[in-house]
C-alpha positions as CSV (number, residue, x, y, z in Angstrom):
1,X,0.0,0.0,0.0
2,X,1.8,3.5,-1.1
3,X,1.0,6.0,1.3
4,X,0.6,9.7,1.2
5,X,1.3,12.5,2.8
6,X,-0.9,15.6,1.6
7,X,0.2,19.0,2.6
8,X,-1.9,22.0,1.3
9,X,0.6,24.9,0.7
10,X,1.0,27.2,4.1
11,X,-0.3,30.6,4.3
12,X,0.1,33.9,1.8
13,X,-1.2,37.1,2.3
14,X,-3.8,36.3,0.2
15,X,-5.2,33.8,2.6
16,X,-5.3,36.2,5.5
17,X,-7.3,38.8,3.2
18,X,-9.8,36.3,1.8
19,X,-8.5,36.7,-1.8
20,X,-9.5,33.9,-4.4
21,X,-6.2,32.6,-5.2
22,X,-6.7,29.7,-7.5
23,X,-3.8,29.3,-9.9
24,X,-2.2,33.0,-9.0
25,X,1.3,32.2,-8.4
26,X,1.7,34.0,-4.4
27,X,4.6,33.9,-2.2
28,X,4.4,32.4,1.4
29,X,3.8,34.8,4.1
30,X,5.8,35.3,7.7
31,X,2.9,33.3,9.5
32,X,3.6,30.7,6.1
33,X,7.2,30.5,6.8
34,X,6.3,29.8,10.7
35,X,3.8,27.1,9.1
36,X,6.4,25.6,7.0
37,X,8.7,25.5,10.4
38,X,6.3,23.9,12.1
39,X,4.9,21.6,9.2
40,X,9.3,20.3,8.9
41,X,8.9,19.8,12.8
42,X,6.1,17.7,12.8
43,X,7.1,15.7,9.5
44,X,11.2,14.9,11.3
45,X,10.7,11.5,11.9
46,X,8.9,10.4,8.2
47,X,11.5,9.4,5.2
48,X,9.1,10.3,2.2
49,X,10.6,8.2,-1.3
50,X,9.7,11.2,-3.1
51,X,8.3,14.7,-3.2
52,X,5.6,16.0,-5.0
53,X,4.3,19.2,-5.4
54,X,2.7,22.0,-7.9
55,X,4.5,24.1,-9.8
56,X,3.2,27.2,-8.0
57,X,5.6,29.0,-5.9
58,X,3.4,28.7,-2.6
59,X,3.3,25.0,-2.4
60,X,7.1,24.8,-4.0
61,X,8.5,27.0,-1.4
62,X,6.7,24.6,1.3
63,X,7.7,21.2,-0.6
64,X,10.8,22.0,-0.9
65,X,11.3,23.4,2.7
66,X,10.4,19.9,4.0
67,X,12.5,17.9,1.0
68,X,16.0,20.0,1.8
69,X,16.1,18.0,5.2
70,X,15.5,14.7,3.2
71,X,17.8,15.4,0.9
72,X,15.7,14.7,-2.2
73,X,14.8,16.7,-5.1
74,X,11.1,18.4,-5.5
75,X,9.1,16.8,-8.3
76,X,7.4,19.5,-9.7
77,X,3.7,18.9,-11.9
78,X,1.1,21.5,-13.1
79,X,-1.8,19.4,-12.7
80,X,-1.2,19.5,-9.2
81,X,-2.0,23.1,-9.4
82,X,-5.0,25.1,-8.0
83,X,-8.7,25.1,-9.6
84,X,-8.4,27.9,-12.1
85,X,-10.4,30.4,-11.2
86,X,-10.5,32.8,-14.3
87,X,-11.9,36.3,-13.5
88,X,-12.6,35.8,-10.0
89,X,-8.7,35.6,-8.8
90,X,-7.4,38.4,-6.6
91,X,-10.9,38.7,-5.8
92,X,-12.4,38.7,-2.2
93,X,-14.5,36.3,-1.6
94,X,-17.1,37.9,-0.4
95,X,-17.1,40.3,-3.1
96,X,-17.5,37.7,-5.9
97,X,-21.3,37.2,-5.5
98,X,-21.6,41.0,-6.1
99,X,-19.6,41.4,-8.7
100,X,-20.5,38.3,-10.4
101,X,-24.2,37.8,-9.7
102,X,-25.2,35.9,-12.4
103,X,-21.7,33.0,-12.5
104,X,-22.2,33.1,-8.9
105,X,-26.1,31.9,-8.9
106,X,-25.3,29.8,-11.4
107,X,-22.1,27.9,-9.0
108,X,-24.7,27.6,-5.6
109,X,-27.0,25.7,-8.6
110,X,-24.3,23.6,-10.1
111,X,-21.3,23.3,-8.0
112,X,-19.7,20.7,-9.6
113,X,-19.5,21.6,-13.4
114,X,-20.2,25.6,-13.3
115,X,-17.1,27.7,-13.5
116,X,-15.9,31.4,-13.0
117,X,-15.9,33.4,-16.3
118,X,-12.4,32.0,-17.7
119,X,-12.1,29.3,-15.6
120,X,-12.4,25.4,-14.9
121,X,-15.4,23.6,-12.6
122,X,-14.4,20.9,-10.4
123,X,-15.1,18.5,-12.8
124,X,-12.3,19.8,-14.9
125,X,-10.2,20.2,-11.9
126,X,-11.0,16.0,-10.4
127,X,-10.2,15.1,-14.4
128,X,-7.0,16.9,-14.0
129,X,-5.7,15.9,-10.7
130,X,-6.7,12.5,-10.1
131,X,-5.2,10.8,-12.8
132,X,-1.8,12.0,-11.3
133,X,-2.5,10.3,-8.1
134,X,-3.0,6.7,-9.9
135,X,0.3,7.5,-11.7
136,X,2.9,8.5,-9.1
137,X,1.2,5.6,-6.9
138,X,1.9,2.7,-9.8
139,X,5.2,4.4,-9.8
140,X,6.0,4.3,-5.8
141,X,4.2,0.6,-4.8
142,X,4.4,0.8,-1.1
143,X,6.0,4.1,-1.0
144,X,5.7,7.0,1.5
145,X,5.0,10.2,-0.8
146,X,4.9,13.7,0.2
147,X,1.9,15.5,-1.9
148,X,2.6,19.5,-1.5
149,X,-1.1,21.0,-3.3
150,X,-3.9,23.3,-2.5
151,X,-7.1,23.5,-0.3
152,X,-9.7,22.4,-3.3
153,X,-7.7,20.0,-5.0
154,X,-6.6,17.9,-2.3
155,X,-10.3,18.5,-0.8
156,X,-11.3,16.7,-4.6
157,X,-8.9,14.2,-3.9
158,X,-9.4,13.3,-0.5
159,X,-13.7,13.1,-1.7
160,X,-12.0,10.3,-4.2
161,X,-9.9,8.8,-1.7
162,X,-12.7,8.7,1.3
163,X,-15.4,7.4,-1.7
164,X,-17.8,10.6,-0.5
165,X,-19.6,12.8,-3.2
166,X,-17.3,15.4,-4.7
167,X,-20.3,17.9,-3.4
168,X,-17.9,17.6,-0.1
169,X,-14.8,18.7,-2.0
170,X,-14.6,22.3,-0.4
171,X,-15.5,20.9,3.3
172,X,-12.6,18.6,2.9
173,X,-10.2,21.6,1.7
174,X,-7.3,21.2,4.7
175,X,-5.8,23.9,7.1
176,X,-2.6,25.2,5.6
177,X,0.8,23.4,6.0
178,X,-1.3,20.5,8.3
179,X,-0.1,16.8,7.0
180,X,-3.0,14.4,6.4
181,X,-1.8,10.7,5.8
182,X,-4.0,8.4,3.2
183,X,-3.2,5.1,2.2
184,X,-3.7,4.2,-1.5
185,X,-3.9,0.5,-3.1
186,X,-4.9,-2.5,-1.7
Protein backbone atom coordinates (compact mmCIF):
# COMPACT_ATOMS: atom_id res chain seq x y z
CA UNK A 1 0.00 0.00 0.00
CA UNK A 2 1.77 3.47 -1.08
CA UNK A 3 1.00 6.02 1.30
CA UNK A 4 0.63 9.68 1.15
CA UNK A 5 1.32 12.52 2.77
CA UNK A 6 -0.85 15.60 1.60
CA UNK A 7 0.21 19.01 2.57
CA UNK A 8 -1.94 22.03 1.28
CA UNK A 9 0.60 24.94 0.66
CA UNK A 10 0.99 27.18 4.13
CA UNK A 11 -0.32 30.59 4.30
CA UNK A 12 0.08 33.89 1.84
CA UNK A 13 -1.21 37.11 2.30
CA UNK A 14 -3.81 36.28 0.23
CA UNK A 15 -5.22 33.76 2.57
CA UNK A 16 -5.27 36.19 5.48
CA UNK A 17 -7.32 38.80 3.23
CA UNK A 18 -9.81 36.26 1.79
CA UNK A 19 -8.48 36.67 -1.75
CA UNK A 20 -9.54 33.89 -4.43
CA UNK A 21 -6.23 32.56 -5.16
CA UNK A 22 -6.72 29.66 -7.46
CA UNK A 23 -3.84 29.28 -9.92
CA UNK A 24 -2.24 33.04 -9.01
CA UNK A 25 1.34 32.23 -8.36
CA UNK A 26 1.69 34.01 -4.42
CA UNK A 27 4.59 33.91 -2.23
CA UNK A 28 4.40 32.39 1.37
CA UNK A 29 3.83 34.85 4.14
CA UNK A 30 5.81 35.29 7.65
CA UNK A 31 2.95 33.33 9.49
CA UNK A 32 3.61 30.73 6.06
CA UNK A 33 7.16 30.50 6.75
CA UNK A 34 6.25 29.77 10.66
CA UNK A 35 3.81 27.06 9.10
CA UNK A 36 6.37 25.60 7.02
CA UNK A 37 8.70 25.51 10.39
CA UNK A 38 6.31 23.90 12.14
CA UNK A 39 4.87 21.65 9.24
CA UNK A 40 9.29 20.33 8.93
CA UNK A 41 8.89 19.85 12.82
CA UNK A 42 6.08 17.67 12.77
CA UNK A 43 7.14 15.66 9.49
CA UNK A 44 11.17 14.87 11.33
CA UNK A 45 10.71 11.49 11.94
CA UNK A 46 8.92 10.44 8.23
CA UNK A 47 11.49 9.38 5.19
CA UNK A 48 9.12 10.29 2.16
CA UNK A 49 10.59 8.24 -1.34
CA UNK A 50 9.67 11.15 -3.10
CA UNK A 51 8.31 14.71 -3.23
CA UNK A 52 5.60 16.03 -4.98
CA UNK A 53 4.31 19.15 -5.39
CA UNK A 54 2.71 22.00 -7.91
CA UNK A 55 4.48 24.05 -9.79
CA UNK A 56 3.17 27.22 -8.02
CA UNK A 57 5.57 28.97 -5.95
CA UNK A 58 3.36 28.66 -2.57
CA UNK A 59 3.31 25.03 -2.45
CA UNK A 60 7.11 24.76 -4.03
CA UNK A 61 8.54 26.96 -1.36
CA UNK A 62 6.66 24.63 1.32
CA UNK A 63 7.73 21.20 -0.62
CA UNK A 64 10.80 21.96 -0.85
CA UNK A 65 11.32 23.42 2.66
CA UNK A 66 10.44 19.89 4.03
CA UNK A 67 12.46 17.94 0.97
CA UNK A 68 15.96 19.98 1.82
CA UNK A 69 16.10 18.03 5.21
CA UNK A 70 15.54 14.75 3.17
CA UNK A 71 17.75 15.40 0.86
CA UNK A 72 15.68 14.73 -2.17
CA UNK A 73 14.80 16.68 -5.13
CA UNK A 74 11.09 18.44 -5.52
CA UNK A 75 9.07 16.80 -8.25
CA UNK A 76 7.36 19.46 -9.72
CA UNK A 77 3.65 18.93 -11.93
CA UNK A 78 1.06 21.53 -13.07
CA UNK A 79 -1.76 19.42 -12.72
CA UNK A 80 -1.22 19.55 -9.19
CA UNK A 81 -1.96 23.07 -9.40
CA UNK A 82 -4.99 25.11 -7.98
CA UNK A 83 -8.69 25.11 -9.60
CA UNK A 84 -8.42 27.87 -12.14
CA UNK A 85 -10.43 30.37 -11.15
CA UNK A 86 -10.46 32.84 -14.26
CA UNK A 87 -11.86 36.31 -13.53
CA UNK A 88 -12.62 35.84 -9.98
CA UNK A 89 -8.73 35.56 -8.83
CA UNK A 90 -7.40 38.38 -6.56
CA UNK A 91 -10.88 38.71 -5.79
CA UNK A 92 -12.39 38.74 -2.17
CA UNK A 93 -14.52 36.28 -1.59
CA UNK A 94 -17.09 37.94 -0.41
CA UNK A 95 -17.07 40.29 -3.06
CA UNK A 96 -17.54 37.72 -5.87
CA UNK A 97 -21.33 37.23 -5.49
CA UNK A 98 -21.57 40.98 -6.13
CA UNK A 99 -19.58 41.45 -8.73
CA UNK A 100 -20.55 38.31 -10.45
CA UNK A 101 -24.17 37.77 -9.70
CA UNK A 102 -25.19 35.91 -12.41
CA UNK A 103 -21.65 33.01 -12.46
CA UNK A 104 -22.19 33.11 -8.89
CA UNK A 105 -26.06 31.94 -8.92
CA UNK A 106 -25.29 29.81 -11.37
CA UNK A 107 -22.12 27.95 -8.97
CA UNK A 108 -24.67 27.56 -5.62
CA UNK A 109 -27.00 25.70 -8.63
CA UNK A 110 -24.27 23.62 -10.09
CA UNK A 111 -21.27 23.26 -8.03
CA UNK A 112 -19.66 20.74 -9.59
CA UNK A 113 -19.54 21.62 -13.43
CA UNK A 114 -20.19 25.55 -13.34
CA UNK A 115 -17.07 27.75 -13.55
CA UNK A 116 -15.95 31.38 -13.00
CA UNK A 117 -15.95 33.36 -16.29
CA UNK A 118 -12.38 31.96 -17.70
CA UNK A 119 -12.06 29.34 -15.56
CA UNK A 120 -12.37 25.35 -14.86
CA UNK A 121 -15.37 23.59 -12.65
CA UNK A 122 -14.41 20.90 -10.41
CA UNK A 123 -15.12 18.48 -12.77
CA UNK A 124 -12.26 19.79 -14.85
CA UNK A 125 -10.22 20.17 -11.94
CA UNK A 126 -11.03 15.96 -10.39
CA UNK A 127 -10.19 15.08 -14.42
CA UNK A 128 -7.03 16.90 -14.05
CA UNK A 129 -5.75 15.90 -10.71
CA UNK A 130 -6.71 12.50 -10.09
CA UNK A 131 -5.15 10.76 -12.75
CA UNK A 132 -1.75 12.04 -11.32
CA UNK A 133 -2.51 10.31 -8.12
CA UNK A 134 -2.97 6.73 -9.86
CA UNK A 135 0.28 7.51 -11.74
CA UNK A 136 2.86 8.54 -9.07
CA UNK A 137 1.25 5.58 -6.87
CA UNK A 138 1.88 2.69 -9.84
CA UNK A 139 5.20 4.37 -9.80
CA UNK A 140 5.98 4.28 -5.82
CA UNK A 141 4.18 0.63 -4.83
CA UNK A 142 4.42 0.80 -1.11
CA UNK A 143 6.03 4.08 -0.96
CA UNK A 144 5.65 7.02 1.50
CA UNK A 145 5.02 10.19 -0.76
CA UNK A 146 4.92 13.74 0.17
CA UNK A 147 1.88 15.54 -1.93
CA UNK A 148 2.57 19.47 -1.50
CA UNK A 149 -1.12 20.98 -3.31
CA UNK A 150 -3.86 23.26 -2.52
CA UNK A 151 -7.05 23.47 -0.32
CA UNK A 152 -9.66 22.36 -3.33
CA UNK A 153 -7.68 20.00 -5.00
CA UNK A 154 -6.61 17.85 -2.28
CA UNK A 155 -10.28 18.46 -0.76
CA UNK A 156 -11.30 16.69 -4.63
CA UNK A 157 -8.85 14.25 -3.91
CA UNK A 158 -9.38 13.31 -0.47
CA UNK A 159 -13.68 13.09 -1.66
CA UNK A 160 -11.98 10.31 -4.21
CA UNK A 161 -9.94 8.76 -1.75
CA UNK A 162 -12.69 8.66 1.30
CA UNK A 163 -15.38 7.40 -1.73
CA UNK A 164 -17.79 10.60 -0.50
CA UNK A 165 -19.58 12.76 -3.23
CA UNK A 166 -17.29 15.41 -4.73
CA UNK A 167 -20.27 17.88 -3.44
CA UNK A 168 -17.93 17.58 -0.12
CA UNK A 169 -14.81 18.70 -1.96
CA UNK A 170 -14.61 22.28 -0.45
CA UNK A 171 -15.49 20.88 3.26
CA UNK A 172 -12.59 18.65 2.90
CA UNK A 173 -10.16 21.61 1.73
CA UNK A 174 -7.26 21.25 4.74
CA UNK A 175 -5.76 23.90 7.15
CA UNK A 176 -2.55 25.17 5.61
CA UNK A 177 0.76 23.37 6.03
CA UNK A 178 -1.30 20.49 8.33
CA UNK A 179 -0.11 16.84 7.02
CA UNK A 180 -3.03 14.35 6.39
CA UNK A 181 -1.82 10.68 5.84
CA UNK A 182 -3.95 8.37 3.16
CA UNK A 183 -3.19 5.11 2.19
CA UNK A 184 -3.70 4.19 -1.52
CA UNK A 185 -3.92 0.48 -3.10
CA UNK A 186 -4.94 -2.51 -1.67
Amino acid sequence: MTRLCLVRHARTDWNEQGRWQGQSDGLLNALGWQQVRELIRELAGEQFEAVYSSDLRRARSTARAVARLQHLPVQTDARLREINLGEWEGQLGAEIPLLYPREWEERQRRPLDSHPPGGESVLDLAQRALPFFEEICARHPGGDLLVVSHGLLLGVYLCHVLRLPLEQSYARIPENAHPIFVEFGA
